[in-house]
N, C-alpha and C positions, 0 to 999 in steps of 0.2 A: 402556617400560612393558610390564610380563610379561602375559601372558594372565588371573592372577587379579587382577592390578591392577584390567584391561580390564572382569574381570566385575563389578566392584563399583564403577566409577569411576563418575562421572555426566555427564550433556550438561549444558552451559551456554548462555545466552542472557540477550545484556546487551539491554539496549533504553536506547537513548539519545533519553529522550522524557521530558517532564514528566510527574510521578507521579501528578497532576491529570488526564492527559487518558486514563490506563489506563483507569479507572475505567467513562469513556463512550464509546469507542471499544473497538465489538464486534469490530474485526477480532483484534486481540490478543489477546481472551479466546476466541473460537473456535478462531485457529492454537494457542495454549497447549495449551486442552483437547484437540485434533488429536495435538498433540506427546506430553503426558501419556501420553495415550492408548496410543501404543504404546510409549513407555518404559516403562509398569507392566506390560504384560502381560512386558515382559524384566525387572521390577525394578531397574529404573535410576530414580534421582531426575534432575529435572529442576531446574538452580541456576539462579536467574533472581535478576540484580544490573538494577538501574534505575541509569541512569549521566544527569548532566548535560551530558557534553563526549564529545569524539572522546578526549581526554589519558587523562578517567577510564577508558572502556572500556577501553581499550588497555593500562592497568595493571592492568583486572581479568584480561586473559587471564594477563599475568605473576605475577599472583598464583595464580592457579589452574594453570599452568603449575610454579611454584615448590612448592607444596601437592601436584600428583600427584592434583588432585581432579577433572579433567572429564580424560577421553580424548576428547573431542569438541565441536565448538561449533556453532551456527548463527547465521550469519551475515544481518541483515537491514538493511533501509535501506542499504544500499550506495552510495559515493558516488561521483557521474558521473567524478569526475578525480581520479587521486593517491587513491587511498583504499588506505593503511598495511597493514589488517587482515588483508585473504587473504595476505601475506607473514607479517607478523607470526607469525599461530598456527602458518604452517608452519614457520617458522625455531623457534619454541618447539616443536614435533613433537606438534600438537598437530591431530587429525583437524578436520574440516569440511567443511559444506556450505553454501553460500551463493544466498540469493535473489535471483537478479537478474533484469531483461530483458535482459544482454548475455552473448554467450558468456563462458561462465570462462574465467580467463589457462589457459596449460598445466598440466597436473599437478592443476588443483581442481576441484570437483565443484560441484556446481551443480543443480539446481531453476529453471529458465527458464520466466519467465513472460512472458506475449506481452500488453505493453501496448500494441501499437498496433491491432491488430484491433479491439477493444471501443471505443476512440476512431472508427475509421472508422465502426464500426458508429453512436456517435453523433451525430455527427454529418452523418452520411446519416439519420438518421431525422430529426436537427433539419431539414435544409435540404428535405428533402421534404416536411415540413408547413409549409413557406412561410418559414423562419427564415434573415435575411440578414445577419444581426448578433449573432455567439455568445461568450457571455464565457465564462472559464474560471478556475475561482481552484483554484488548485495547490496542493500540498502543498509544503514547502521545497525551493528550489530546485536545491542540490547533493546532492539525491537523486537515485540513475541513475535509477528508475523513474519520475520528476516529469518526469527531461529528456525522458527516451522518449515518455512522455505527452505533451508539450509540442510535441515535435518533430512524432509522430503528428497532432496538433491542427492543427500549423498546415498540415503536408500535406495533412489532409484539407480543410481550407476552402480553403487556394490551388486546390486540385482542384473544387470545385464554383465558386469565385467567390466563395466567403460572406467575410466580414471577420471574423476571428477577433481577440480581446482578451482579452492575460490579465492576473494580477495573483493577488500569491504570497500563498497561508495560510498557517497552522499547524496543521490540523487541529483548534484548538479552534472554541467557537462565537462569541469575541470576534474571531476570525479570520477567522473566516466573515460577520459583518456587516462587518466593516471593509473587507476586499475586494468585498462586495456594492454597499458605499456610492462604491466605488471603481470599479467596472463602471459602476454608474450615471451617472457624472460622466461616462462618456467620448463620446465624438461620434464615427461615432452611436454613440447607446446601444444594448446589447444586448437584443435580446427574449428571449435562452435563457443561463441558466446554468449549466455541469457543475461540479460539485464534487468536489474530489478524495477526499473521504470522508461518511460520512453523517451527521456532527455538524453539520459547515460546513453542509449542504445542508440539513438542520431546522432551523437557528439563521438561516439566510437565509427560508427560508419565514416567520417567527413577524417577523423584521424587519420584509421586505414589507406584509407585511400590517400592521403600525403606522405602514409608509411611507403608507397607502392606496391599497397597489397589488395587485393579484390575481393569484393565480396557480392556472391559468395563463393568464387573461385578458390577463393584462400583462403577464406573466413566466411563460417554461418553466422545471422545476429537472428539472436530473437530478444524482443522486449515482451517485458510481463504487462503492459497495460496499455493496449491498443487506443491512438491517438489519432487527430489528423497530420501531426507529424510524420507520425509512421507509415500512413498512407502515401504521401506525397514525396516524402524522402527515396534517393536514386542510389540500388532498388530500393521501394516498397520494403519496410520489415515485415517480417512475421510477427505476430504478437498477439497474446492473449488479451481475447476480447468481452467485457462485463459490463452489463448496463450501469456505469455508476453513478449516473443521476438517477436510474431507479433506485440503487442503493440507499442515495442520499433522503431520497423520500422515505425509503421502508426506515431508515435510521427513525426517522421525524415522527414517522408514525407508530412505529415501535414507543416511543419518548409520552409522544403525548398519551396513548392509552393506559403508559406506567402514570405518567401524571396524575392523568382521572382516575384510576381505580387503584393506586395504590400497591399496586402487587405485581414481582418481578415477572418479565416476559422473556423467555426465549425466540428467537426468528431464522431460521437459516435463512442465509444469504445464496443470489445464484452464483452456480459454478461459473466462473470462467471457463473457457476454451480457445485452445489456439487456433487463427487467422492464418492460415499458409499462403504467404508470399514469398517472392521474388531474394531474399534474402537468405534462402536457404539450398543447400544444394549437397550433392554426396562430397566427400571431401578427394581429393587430389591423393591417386595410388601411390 
């Protein structure tokens, strides 16, 4: 692809997620506008395909590959084992940068995010206000970022003593009570919740409380990815807090400088940190 191809071509970004949960799940809509954001100011369009499967994506880079219409992609949701993709678009010659918490293979570039820190951090805030039983409902489980999380989780509770339980969402809110209801059930039951995103964790608050239980009298929530839901929600979650429309830009700008020069980039991404609100509290002696 020539250099005025390159000026005029666009980044693409498939998200492989129900078309229902775009809509209320803020992280997507901030990294987008991030992204946006600094592709206008280079006038570059931003192609964004919603796919249902790993098969669909994976024919939209071919297509887009075939077409001469993206010189670049971003890569997200990355999967913990065997995940095709970061081969794929290279074998199509097709730039990229990819989200992950793990170092990128050789040669790809990457945007690394550190999801075990903000886990530790959680869980030392749980276990210090007296919490000895902490569930966790995940986002899908052969997401790398879910396992890192997961893995993060359970090292930090082997480390204090605490009993850690999880049990997998989907990031909707029917996802989030059905694993709520599912924590509940287990022995012992958990007094503290993390939720892997902030739909799950407002859609568990609104249950509880029809359960007749209180939070956070009878239940702590924390969400992983502070929202204005979470702000506004009664109480207030706790939830970790990260610039992710900056994100979305350092993604774009990470992308386009592979673009121009050819040559893989690493970027740490910032840490998250947890937001202490009203949703959390010692647990019931």
């Amino acid at each position: 692809m020539d250099g005025t191809q390159q000026d005029h071509a666009a980044v693409g970004l498939v998200l492989r997620r129900p078309v229902r949960t775009l809509g209320i799940e803020e992280f997507y809509t901030s990294f987008m506008s991030g992204v946006e954001e600094v592709l206008a100011a280079r006038e570059k369009p931003l192609v964004l395909q919603v796919v249902p499967d790993l098969a669909s994506e994976l024919d939209a880079y071919r297509r887009w590959s075939e077409g001469g219409r993206v010189d670049g992609v971003i890569l997200v949701d990355l999967l913990e084992h065997d995940d095709p993709r970061p081969a794929l678009v290279r074998e199509l010659g097709i730039h990229s940068v990819m989200l992950t918490p793990h170092p990128a293979p050789p040669g790809q570039s990457a945007v690394s995010v550190d999801e075990r820190s903000p886990m530790l951090e959680i869980v030392q805030h749980l276990t210090t206000l007296g919490h000895r039983t902490i569930g966790r409902v995940s986002g899908p489980t052969d997401f790398a970022h879910t396992s890192s999380r997961s893995e993060a989780f359970r090292s930090a509770c082997d480390a204090v003593g605490a009993i850690g339980v999880l049990a997998e969402g989907d990031y909707t809110a029917e996802g989030g009570r059905s694993a709520t209801d599912l924590l509940l059930s287990a022995v012992p039951t958990p007094t503290a919740l993390v939720f892997d995103n902030d739909v799950m964790a407002v859609a568990a608050v609104s249950h509880l409380r029809a359960l007749n239980l209180d939070v956070p009298g009878d239940v702590s929530i924390i969400a992983w990815d502070d929202s204005v839901a979470c702000r506004v929600a009664t109480p207030p979650i706790a939830a970790l807090r990260r610039d992710i429309h900056g994100l979305g830009e350092q993604v774009a700008t990470t992308l386009l400088a592979v673009v121009e020069s050819g040559l893989p980039l690493i970027s740490p991404a910032e840490t998250a940190h947890l937001v202490h609100r009203a949703s959390t509290n010692a647990p019931h002696s």
